[in-house]
NUSEFI-378002 format. One record per residue: residue number from 1; residue in one letter; y, x, z of N, C-alpha, C in turn. Coordinates in steps of 0.2 Angstrom, whole numbers, plus 5000, padded with zeros to 4 digits. Each point is the difference from the previous one (the first is absolute). Example, Ala and Ser with C-alpha at 12.3 -4.5 7.8 and 13.67 -1.06 7.14 Angstrom:
BEGIN
<k:1, r:A, nY:4972, nX:5066, nZ:5039, caY:5006, caX:4996, caZ:5000, cY:5006, cX:5004, cZ:5000> $
<k:2, r:S, nY:5005, nX:4998, nZ:4996, caY:5006, caX:5004, caZ:5001, cY:5005, cX:4996, cZ:5003> $
***
This chain:
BEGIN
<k:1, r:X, nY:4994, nX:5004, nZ:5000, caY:5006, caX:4996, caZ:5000, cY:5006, cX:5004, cZ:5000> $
<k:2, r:X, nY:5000, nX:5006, nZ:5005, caY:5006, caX:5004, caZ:5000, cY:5000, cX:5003, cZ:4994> $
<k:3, r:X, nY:4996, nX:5004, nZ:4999, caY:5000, caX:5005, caZ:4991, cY:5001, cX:4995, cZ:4995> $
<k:4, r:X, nY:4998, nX:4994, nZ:5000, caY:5004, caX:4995, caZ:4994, cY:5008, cX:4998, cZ:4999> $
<k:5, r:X, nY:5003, nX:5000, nZ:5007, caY:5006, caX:4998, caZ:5000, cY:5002, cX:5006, cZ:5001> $
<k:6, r:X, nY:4999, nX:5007, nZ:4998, caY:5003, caX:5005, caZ:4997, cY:5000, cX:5001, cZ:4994> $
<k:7, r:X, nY:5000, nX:4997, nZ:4995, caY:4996, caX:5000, caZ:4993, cY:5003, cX:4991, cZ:4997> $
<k:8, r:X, nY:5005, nX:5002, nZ:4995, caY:5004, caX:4995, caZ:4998, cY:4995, cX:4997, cZ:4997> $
<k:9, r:X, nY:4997, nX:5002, nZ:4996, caY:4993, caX:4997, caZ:4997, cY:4996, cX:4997, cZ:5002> $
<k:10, r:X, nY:4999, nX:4999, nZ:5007, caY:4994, caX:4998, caZ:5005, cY:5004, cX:4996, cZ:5003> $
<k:11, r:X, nY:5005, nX:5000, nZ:5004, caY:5003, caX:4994, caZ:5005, cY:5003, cX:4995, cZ:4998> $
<k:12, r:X, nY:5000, nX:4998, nZ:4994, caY:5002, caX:4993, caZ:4997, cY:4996, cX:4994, cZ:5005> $
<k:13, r:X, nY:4992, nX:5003, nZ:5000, caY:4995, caX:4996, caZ:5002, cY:5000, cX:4999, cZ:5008> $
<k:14, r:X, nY:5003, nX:5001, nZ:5001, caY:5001, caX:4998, caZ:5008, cY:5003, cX:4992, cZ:5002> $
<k:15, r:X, nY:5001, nX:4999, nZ:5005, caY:5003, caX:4994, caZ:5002, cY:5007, cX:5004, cZ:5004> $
<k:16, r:X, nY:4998, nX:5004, nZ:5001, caY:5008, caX:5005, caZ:5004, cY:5007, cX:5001, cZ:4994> $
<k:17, r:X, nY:4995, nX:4999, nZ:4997, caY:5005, caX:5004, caZ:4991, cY:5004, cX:4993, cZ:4998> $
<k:18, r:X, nY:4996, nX:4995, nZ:5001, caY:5004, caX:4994, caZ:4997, cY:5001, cX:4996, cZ:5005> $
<k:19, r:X, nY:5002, nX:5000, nZ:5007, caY:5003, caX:4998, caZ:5007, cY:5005, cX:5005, cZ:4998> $
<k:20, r:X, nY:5001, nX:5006, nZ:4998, caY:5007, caX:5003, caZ:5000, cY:5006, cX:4997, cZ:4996> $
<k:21, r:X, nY:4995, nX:4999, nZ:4994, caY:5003, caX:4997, caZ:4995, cY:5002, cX:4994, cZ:4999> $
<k:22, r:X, nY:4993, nX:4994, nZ:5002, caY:5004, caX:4993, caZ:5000, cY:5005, cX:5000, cZ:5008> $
<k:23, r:X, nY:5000, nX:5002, nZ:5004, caY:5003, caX:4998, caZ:5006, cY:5005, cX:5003, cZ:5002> $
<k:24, r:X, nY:5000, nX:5008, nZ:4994, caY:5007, caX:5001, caZ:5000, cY:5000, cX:5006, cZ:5007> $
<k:25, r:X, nY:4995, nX:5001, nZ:5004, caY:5000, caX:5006, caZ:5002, cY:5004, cX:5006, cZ:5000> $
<k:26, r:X, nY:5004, nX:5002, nZ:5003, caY:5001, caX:5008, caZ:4996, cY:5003, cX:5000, cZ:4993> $
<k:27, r:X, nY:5005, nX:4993, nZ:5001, caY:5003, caX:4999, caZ:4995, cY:4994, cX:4998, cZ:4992> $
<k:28, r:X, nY:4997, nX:5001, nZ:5004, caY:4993, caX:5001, caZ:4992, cY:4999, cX:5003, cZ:4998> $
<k:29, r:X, nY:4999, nX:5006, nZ:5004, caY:4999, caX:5007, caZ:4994, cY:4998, cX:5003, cZ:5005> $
<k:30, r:X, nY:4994, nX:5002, nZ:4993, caY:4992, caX:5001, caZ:5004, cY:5000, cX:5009, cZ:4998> $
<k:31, r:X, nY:4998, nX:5002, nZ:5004, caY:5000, caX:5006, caZ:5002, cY:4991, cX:5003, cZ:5004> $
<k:32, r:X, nY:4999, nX:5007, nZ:4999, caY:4996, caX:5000, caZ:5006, cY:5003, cX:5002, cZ:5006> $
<k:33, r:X, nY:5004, nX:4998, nZ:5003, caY:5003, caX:5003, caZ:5005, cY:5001, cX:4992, cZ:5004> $
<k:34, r:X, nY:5002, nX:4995, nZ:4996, caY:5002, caX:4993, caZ:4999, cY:4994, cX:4997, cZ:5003> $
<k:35, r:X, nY:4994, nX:5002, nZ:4994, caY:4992, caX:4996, caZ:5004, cY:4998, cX:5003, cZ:5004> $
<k:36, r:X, nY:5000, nX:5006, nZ:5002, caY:4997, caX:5001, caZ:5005, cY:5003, cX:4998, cZ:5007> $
<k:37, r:X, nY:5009, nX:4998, nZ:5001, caY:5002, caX:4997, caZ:5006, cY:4998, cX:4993, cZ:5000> $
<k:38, r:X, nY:5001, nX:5000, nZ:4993, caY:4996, caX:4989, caZ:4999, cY:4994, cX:5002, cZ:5001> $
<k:39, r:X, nY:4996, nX:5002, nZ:5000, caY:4992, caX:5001, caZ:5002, cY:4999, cX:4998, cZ:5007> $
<k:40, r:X, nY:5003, nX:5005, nZ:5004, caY:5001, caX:4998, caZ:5006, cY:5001, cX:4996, cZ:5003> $
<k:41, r:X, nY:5006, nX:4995, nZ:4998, caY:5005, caX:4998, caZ:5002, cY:4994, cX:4992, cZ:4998> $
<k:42, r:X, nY:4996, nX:4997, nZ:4994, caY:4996, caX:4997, caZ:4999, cY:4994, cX:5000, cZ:5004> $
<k:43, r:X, nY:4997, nX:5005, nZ:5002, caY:4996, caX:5000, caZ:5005, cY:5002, cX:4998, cZ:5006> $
<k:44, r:X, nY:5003, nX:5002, nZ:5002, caY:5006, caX:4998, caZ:5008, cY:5001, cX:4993, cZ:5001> $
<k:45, r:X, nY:5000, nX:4996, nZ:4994, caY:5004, caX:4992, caZ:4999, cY:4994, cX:5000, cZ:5000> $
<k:46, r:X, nY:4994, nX:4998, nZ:4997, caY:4991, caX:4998, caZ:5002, cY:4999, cX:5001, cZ:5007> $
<k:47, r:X, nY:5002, nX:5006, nZ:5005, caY:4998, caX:5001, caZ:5007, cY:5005, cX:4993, cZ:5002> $
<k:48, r:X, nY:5007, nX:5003, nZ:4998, caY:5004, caX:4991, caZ:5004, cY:4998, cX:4995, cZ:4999> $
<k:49, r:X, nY:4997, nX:4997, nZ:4993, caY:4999, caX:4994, caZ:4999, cY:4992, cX:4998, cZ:5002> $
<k:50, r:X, nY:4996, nX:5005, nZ:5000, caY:4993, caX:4999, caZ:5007, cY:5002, cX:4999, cZ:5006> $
<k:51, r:X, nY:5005, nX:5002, nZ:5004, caY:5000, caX:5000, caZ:5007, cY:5004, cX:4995, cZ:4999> $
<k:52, r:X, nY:5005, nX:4998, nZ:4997, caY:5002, caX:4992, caZ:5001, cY:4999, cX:4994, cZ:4999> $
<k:53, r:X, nY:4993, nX:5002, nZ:4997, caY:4994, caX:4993, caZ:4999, cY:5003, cX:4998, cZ:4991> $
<k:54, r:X, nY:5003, nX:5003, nZ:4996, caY:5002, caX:4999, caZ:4994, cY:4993, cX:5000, cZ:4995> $
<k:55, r:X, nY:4997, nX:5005, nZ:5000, caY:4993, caX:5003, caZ:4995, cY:4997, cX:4993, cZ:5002> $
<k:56, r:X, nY:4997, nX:4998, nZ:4993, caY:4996, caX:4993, caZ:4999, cY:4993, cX:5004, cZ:4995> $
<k:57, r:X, nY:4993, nX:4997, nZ:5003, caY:4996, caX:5005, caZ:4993, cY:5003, cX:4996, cZ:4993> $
<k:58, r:X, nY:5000, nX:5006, nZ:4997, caY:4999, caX:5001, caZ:4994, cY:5011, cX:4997, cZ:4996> $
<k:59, r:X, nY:5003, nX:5001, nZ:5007, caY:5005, caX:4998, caZ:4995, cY:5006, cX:5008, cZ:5005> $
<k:60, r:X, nY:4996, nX:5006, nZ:4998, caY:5002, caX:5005, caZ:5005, cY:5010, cX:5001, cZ:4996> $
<k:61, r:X, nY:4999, nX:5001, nZ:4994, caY:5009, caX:5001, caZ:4999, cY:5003, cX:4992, cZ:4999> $
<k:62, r:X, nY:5001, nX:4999, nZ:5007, caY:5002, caX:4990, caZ:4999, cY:5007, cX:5002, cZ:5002> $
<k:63, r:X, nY:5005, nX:4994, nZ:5002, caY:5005, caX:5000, caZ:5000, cY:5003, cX:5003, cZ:5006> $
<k:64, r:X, nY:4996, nX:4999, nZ:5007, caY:5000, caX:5004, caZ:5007, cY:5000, cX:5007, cZ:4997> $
<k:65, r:X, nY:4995, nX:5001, nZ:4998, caY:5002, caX:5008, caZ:4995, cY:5005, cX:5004, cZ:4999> $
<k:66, r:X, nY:5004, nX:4994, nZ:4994, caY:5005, caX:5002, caZ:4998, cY:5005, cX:5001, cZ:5004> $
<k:67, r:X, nY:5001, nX:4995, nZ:5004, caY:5005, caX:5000, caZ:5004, cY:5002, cX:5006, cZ:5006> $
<k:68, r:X, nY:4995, nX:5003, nZ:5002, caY:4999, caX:5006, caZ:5002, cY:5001, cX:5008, cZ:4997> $
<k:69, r:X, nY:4996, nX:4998, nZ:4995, caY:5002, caX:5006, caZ:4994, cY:5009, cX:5001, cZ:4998> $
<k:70, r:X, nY:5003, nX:4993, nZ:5000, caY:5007, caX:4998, caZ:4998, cY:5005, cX:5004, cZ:5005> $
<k:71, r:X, nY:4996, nX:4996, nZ:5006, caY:5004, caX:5002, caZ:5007, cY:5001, cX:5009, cZ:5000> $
<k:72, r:X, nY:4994, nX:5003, nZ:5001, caY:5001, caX:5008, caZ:5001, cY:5003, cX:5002, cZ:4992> $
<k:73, r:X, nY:5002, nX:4997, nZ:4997, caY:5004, caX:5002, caZ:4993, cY:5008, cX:4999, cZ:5003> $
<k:74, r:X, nY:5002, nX:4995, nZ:5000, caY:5005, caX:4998, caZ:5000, cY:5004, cX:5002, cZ:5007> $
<k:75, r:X, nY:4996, nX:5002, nZ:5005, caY:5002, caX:5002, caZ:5008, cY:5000, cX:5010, cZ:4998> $
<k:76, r:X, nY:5000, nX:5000, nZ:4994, caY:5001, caX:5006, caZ:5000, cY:4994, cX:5006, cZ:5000> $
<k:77, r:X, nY:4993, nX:4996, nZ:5003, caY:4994, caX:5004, caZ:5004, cY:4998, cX:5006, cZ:4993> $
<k:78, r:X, nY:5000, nX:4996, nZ:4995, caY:4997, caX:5003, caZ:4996, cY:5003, cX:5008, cZ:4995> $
<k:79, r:X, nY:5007, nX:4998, nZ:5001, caY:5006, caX:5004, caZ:4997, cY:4999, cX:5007, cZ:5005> $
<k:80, r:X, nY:5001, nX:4997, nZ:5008, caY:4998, caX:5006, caZ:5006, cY:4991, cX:5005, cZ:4997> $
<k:81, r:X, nY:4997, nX:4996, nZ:5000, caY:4994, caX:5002, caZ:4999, cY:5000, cX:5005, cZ:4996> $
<k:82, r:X, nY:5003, nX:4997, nZ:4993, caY:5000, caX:5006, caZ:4993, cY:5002, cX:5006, cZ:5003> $
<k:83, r:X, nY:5006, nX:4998, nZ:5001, caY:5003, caX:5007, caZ:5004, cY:5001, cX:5005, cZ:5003> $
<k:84, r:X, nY:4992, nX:4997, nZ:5004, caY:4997, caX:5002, caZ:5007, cY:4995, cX:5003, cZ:4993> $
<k:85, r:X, nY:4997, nX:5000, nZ:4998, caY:4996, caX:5003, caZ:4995, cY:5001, cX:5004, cZ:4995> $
<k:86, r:X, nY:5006, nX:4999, nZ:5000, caY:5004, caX:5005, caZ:4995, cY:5000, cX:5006, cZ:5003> $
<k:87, r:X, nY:5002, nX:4999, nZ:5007, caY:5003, caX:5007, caZ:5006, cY:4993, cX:5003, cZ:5001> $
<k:88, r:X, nY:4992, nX:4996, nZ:5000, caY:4997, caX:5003, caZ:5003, cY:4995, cX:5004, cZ:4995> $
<k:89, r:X, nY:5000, nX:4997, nZ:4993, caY:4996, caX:5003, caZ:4995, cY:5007, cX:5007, cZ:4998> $
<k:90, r:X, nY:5006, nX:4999, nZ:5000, caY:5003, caX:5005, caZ:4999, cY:4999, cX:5008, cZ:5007> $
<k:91, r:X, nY:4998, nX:4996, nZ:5006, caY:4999, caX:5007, caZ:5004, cY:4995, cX:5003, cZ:4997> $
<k:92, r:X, nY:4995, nX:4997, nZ:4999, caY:4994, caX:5003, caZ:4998, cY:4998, cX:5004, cZ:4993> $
<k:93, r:X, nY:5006, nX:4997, nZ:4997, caY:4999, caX:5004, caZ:4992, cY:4997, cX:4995, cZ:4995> $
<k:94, r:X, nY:4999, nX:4995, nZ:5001, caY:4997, caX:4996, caZ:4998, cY:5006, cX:4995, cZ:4995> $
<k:95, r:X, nY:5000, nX:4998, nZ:4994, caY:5004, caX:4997, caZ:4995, cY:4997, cX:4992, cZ:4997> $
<k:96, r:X, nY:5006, nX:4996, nZ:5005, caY:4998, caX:4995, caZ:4997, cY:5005, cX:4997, cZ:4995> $
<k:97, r:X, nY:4997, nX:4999, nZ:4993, caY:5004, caX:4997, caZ:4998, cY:5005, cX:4996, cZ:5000> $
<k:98, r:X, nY:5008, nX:4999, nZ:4997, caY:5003, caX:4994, caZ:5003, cY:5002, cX:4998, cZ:4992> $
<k:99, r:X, nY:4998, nX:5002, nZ:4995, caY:5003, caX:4999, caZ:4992, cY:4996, cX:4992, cZ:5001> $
<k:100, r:X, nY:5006, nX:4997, nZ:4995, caY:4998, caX:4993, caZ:5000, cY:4993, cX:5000, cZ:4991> $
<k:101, r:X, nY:4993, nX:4998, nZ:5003, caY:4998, caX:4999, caZ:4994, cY:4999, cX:4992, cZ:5000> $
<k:102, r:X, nY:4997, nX:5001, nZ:4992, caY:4999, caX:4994, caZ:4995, cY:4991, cX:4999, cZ:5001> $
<k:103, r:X, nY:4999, nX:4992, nZ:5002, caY:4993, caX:5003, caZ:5000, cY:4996, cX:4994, cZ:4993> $
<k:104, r:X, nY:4995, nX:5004, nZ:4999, caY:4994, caX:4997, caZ:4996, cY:4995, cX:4996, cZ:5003> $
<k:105, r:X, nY:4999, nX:4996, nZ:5003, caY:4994, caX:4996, caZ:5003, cY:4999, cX:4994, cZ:4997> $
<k:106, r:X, nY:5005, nX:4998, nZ:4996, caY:5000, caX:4994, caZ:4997, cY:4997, cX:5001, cZ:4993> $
<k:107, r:X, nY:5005, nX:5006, nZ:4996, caY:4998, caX:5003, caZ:4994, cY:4991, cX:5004, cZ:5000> $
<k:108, r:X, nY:4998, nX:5002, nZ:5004, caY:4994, caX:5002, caZ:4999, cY:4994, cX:4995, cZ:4999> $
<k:109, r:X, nY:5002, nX:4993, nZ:5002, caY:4995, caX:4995, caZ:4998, cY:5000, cX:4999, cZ:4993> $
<k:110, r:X, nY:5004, nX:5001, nZ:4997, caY:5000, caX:4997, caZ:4992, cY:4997, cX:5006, cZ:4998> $
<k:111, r:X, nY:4995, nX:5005, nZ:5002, caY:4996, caX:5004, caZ:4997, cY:4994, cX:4998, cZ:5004> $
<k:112, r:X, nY:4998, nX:4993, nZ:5001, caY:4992, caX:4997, caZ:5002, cY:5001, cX:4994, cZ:4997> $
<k:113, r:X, nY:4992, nX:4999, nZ:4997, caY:4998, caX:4993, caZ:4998, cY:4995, cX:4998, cZ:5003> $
<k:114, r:X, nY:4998, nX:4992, nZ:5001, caY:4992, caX:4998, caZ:5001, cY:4996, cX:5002, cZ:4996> $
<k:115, r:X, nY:4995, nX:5003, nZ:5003, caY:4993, caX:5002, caZ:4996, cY:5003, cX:5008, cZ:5000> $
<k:116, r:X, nY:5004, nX:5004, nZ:5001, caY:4999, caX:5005, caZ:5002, cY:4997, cX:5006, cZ:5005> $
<k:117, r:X, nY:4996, nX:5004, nZ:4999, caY:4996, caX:5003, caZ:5005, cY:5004, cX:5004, cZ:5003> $
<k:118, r:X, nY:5001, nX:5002, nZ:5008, caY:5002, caX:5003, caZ:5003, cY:4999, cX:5005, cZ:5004> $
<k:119, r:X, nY:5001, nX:5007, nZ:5002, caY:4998, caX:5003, caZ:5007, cY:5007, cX:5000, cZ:5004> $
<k:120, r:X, nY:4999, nX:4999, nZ:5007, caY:5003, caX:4998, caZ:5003, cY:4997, cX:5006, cZ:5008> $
<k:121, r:X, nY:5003, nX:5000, nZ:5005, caY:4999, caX:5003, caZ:5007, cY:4996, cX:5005, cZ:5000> $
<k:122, r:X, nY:4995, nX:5001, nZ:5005, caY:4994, caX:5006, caZ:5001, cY:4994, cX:4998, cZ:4994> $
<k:123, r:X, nY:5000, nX:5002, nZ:4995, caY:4994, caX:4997, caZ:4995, cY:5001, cX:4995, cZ:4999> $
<k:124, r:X, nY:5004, nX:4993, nZ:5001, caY:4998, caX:4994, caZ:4998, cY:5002, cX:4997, cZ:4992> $
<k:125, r:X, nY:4998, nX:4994, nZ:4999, caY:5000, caX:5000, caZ:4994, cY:4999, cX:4991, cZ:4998> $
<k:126, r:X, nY:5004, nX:5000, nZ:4994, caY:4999, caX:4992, caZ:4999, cY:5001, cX:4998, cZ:4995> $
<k:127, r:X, nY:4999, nX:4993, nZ:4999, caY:5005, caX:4996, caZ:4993, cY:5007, cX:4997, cZ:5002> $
<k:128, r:X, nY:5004, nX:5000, nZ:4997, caY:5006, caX:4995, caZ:5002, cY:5000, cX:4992, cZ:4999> $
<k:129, r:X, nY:5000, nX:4994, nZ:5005, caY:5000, caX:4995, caZ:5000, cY:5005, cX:4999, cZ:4998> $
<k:130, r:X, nY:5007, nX:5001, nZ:5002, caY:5006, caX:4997, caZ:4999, cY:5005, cX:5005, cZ:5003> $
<k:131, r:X, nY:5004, nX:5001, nZ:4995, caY:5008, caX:5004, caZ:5003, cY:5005, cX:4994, cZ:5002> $
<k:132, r:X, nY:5000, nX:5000, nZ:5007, caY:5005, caX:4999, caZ:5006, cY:5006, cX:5002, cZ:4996> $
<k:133, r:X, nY:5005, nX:4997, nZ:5005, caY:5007, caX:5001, caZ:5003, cY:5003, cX:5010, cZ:5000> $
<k:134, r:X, nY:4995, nX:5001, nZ:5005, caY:5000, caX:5007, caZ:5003, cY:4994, cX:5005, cZ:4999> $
<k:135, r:X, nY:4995, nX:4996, nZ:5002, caY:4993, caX:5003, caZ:4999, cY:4994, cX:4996, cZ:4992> $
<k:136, r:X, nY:4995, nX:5005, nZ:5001, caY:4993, caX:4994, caZ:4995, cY:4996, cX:5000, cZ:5005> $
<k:137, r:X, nY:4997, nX:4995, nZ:5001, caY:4993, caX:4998, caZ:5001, cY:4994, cX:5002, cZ:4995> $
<k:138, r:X, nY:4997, nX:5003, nZ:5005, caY:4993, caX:5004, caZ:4997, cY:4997, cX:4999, cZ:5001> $
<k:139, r:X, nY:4995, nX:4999, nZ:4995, caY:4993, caX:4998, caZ:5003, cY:4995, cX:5005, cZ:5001> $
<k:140, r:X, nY:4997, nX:5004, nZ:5004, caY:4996, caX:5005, caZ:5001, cY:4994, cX:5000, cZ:4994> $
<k:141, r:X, nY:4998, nX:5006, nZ:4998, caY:4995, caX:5000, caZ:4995, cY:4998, cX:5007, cZ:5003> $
<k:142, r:X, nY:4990, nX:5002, nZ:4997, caY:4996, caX:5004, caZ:5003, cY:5000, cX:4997, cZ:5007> $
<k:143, r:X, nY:5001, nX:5008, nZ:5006, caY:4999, caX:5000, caZ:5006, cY:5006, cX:4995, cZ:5003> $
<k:144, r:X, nY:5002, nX:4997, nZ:4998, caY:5008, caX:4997, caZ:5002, cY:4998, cX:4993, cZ:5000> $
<k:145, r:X, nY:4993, nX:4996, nZ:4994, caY:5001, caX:4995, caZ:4997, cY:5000, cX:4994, cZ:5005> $
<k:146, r:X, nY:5000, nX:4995, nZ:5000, caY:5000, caX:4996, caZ:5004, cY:5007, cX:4999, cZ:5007> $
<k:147, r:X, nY:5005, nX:5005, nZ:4999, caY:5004, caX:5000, caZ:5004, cY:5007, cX:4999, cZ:4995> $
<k:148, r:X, nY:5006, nX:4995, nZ:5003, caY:5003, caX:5002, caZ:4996, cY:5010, cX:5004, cZ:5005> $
<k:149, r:X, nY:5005, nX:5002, nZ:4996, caY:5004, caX:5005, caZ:5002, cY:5007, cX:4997, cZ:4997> $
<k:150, r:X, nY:5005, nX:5001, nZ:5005, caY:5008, caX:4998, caZ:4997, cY:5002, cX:5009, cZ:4999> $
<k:151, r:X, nY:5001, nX:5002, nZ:4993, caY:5001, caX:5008, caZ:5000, cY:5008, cX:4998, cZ:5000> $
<k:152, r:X, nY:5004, nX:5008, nZ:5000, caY:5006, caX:5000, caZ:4997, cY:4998, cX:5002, cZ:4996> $
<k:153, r:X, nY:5004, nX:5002, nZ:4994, caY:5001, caX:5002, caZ:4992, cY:4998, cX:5010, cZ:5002> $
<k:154, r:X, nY:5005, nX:5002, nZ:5005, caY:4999, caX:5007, caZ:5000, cY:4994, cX:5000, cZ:5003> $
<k:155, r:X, nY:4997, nX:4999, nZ:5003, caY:4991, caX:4999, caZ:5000, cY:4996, cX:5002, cZ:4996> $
<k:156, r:X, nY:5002, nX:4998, nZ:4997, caY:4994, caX:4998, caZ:4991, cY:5001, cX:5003, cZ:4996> $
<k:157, r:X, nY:4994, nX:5003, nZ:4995, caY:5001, caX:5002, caZ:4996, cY:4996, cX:4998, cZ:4993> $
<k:158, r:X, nY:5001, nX:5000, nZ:4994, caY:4994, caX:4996, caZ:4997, cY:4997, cX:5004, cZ:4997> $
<k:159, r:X, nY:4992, nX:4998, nZ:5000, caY:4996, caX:5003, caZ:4999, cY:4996, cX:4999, cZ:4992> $
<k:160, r:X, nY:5002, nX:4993, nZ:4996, caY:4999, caX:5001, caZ:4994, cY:4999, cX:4994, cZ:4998> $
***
């Protein structure tokens, strides 16, 4: 997750990357310096909206969600955070980027179809059932078969 949102070509595919974007985070401009305060700062608003009785199964980014996530945004938490991460990967020698990039997560689908074969993870492998929004649903084939998969696009690669 971190090495993707280093890599303008791989972070498109987040939820971090388009919460900056549609909600205007950070002004909107998505950086890896950007996602990885928002990473944090995402996971933070999950602990809030667990312990405030918010979390419902299966509707984990609801609007209690949101509202938390909004809050450490707009209260400043998130902007301190970065900050605070700027200071602390700069002691160490450590370079995080702050150039605003363009990302591909959307454009990388229009190079998958149904019926395409794919490898994907540690050896795995499939057909494409349907390209998604963000990801395709795979259908596992060989050792995989009978299981099926939500890939992103930078997952996959086609096999023929």
């Amino acid at each position: 997750m971190v090495a993707d949102k280093a890599q303008p070509a791989l972070c498109g595919g987040w939820l971090s990357t388009r919460e900056i974007q549609g909600r205007g985070y950070f002004g909107g401009a998505v950086s890896e310096l950007n996602l990885l305060a928002h990473g944090c700062c995402h996971e933070f608003a999950h602990l809030l909206q667990t312990r405030s009785g918010g979390r419902r199964y299966g509707q984990v980014h609801n609007a209690a969600f949101y509202q938390w996530l909004d809050q450490l945004h707009s209260a400043g938490a998130a902007h301190a955070l970065r900050g605070r991460l700027a200071e602390e990967a700069q002691t160490r020698g450590v370079v995080l980027a702050t150039d605003i990039v363009s990302t591909a997560g959307e454009t990388a689908l229009r190079d998958f179809s149904p019926g395409d074969r794919v490898r994907f993870g540690p050896g795995l492998q499939g057909r494409i059932r349907r390209v998604n929004r963000r990801t395709c649903t795979v259908d596992g084939t060989g050792p995989c078969r009978g299981r099926r998969y939500r890939v992103p696009p930078q997952m996959m690669t086609v096999t023929g």
